[in-house]
BAVEXMAR-671947 format. One record per residue: x negated, y negated, z of N, C-alpha, C, O in turn; residue in one letter. Coordinates in steps of 0.001 Angstrom, whole numbers, padded with zeros to 6 digits, always signed. Layout:
XYZXYZXYZXYZa;...
END
This chain:
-097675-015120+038090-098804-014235+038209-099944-014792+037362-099759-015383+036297x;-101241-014542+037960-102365-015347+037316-102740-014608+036362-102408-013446+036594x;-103479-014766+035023-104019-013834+034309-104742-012888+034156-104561-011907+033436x;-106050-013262+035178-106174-012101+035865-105988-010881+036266-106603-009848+036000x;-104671-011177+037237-104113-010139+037995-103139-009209+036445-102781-008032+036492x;-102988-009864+035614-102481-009232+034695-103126-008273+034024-102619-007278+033506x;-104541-008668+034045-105596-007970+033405-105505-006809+034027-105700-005700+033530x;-105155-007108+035317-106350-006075+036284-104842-004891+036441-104940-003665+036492x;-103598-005648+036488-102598-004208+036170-102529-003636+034538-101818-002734+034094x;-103326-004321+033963-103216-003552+032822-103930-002173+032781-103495-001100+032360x;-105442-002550+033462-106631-001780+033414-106494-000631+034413-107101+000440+034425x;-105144-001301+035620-104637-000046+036967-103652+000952+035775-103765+002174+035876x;-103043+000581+035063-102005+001510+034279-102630+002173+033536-102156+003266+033226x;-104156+001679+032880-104319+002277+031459-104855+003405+032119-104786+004571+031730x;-105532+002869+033405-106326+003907+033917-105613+005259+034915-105984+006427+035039x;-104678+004653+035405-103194+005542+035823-103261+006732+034722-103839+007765+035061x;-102744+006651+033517-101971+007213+032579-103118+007939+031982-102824+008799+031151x;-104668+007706+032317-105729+008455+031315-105735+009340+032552-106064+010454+032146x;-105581+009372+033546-105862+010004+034836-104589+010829+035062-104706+011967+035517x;-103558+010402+034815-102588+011630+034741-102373+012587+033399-101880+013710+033507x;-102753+012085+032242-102975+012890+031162-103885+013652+031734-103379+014566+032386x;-105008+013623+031737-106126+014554+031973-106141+015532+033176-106724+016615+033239x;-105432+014968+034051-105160+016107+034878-103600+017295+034377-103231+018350+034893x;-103135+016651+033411-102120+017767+032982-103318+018677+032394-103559+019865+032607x;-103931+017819+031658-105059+018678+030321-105277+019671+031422-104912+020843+031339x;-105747+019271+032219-106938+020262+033930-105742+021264+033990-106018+022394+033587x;-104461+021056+034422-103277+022213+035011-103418+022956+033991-103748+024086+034353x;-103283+022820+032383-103109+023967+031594-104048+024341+031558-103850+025520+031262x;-105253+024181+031666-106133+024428+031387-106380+026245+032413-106729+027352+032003x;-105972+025721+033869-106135+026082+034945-104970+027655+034342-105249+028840+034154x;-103759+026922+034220-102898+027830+034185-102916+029289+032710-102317+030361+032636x;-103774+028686+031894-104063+029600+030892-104973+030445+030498-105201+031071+029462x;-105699+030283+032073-106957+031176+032867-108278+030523+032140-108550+030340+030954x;-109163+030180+033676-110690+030118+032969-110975+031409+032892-112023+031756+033437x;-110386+032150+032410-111419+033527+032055-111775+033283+030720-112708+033952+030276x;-111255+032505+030021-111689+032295+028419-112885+031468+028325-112667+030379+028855x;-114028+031561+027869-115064+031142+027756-115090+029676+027372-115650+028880+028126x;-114416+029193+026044-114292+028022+025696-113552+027469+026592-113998+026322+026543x;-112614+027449+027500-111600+026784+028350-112863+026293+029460-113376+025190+029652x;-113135+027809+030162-114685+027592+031529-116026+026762+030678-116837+026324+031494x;-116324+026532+029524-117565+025812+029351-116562+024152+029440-117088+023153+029932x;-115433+024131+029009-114761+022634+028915-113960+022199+030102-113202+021229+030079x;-114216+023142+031376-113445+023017+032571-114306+021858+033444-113800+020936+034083x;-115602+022124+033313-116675+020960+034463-116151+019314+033762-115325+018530+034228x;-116997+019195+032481-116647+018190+032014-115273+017264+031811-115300+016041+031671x;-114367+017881+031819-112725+017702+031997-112638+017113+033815-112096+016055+034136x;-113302+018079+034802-112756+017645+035946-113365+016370+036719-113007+015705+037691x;-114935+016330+035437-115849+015268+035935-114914+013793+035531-114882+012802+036260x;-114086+013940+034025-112988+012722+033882-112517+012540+034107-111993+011470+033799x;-111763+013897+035523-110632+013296+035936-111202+012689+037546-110464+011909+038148x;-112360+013051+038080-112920+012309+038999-112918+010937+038786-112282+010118+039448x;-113942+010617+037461-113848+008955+037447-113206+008025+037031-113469+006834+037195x;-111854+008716+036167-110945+007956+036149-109982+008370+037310-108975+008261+036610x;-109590+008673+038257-108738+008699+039036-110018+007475+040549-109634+006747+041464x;-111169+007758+040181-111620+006775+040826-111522+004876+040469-111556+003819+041099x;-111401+005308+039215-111063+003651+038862-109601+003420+038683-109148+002311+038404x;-108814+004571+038863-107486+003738+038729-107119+003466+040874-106074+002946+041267x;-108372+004021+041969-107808+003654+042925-108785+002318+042964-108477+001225+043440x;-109660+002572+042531-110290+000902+042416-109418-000341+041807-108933-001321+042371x;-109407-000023+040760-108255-001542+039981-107090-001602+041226-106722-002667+041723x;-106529-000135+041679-105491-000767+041964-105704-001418+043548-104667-002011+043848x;-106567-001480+044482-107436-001494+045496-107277-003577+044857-106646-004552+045264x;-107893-003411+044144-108416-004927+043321-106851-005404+042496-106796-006530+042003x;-106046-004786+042433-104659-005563+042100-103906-005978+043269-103120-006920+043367x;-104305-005040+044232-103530-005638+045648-104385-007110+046294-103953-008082+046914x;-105453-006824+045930-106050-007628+047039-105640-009379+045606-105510-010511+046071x;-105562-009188+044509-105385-010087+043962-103768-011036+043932-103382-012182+043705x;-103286-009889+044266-102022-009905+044483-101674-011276+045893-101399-012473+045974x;-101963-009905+046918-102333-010654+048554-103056-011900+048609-102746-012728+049466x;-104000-012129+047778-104830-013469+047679-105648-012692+048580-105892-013590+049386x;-106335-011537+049099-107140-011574+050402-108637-011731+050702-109077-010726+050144x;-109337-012147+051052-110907-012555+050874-111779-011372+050209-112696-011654+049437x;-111550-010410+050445-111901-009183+049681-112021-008962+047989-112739-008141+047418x;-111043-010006+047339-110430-009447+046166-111824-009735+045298-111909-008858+044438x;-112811-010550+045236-113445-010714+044550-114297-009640+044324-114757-009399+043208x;-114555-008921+045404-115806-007358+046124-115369-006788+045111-116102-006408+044198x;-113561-006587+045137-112979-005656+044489-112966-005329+043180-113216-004266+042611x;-112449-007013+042548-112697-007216+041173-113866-006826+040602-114054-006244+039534x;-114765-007273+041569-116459-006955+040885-116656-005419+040733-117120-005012+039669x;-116313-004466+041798-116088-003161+041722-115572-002845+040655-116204-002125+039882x;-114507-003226+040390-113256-002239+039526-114099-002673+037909-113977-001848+037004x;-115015-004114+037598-115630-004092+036256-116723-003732+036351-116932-003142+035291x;-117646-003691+036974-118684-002502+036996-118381-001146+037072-119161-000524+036351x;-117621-000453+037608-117161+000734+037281-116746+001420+035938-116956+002502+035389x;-115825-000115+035584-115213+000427+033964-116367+000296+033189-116710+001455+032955x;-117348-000655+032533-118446-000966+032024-119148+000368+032679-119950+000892+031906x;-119033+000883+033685-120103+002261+033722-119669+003687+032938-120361+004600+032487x;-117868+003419+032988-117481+004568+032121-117608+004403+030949-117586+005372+030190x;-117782+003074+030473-117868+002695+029267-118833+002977+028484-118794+002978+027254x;-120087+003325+029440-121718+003355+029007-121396+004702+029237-121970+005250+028297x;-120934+005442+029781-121112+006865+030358-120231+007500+028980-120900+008289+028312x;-119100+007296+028585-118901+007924+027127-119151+007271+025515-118777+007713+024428x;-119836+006203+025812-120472+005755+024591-121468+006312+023573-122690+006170+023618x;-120889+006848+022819-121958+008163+021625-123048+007104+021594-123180+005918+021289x;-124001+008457+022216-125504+007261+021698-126438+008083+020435-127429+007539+019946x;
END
């Protein structure tokens, strides 16, 4: 396996596992009622993380297959899946 492709299942797992944490965070959240004020002001922002990380873990992994496959695509992909992360990166960076 090329190094690369190692990279790029690292970045499909890390991003897997932030995307299934956060959607447990979302179920309790769900299950311990938004009627509580602090839960409903931290419910948008919570579901907005689990949007874009569940979007970059189907990107990397979109871009681990195609690296995988060798398929003419993989580069689109690769380029996708690091502009994306570099956007979450800028998107929770305390400014």
């Amino acid at each position: 396996m090329k190094p690369l492709t190692i990279i790029t299942g690292v970045v499909l797992g890390s991003a897997a596992a932030i995307t299934l944490g956060l959607a447990v965070v979302m179920l309790i959240f769900v299950l311990s009622g938004l009627d509580q004020p602090r839960i409903r002001d931290e419910f948008s922002p919570l579901a907005g993380s689990v949007a874009l990380f569940a979007l970059l873990t189907a990107v990397s992994a979109g871009s681990f297959v195609g690296l995988v496959k060798e398929t003419p695509w993989r580069w689109s992909a690769q380029a996708a899946m690091w502009v994306l992360l570099v956007a979450i990166g800028v998107y929770y960076w305390p400014s």
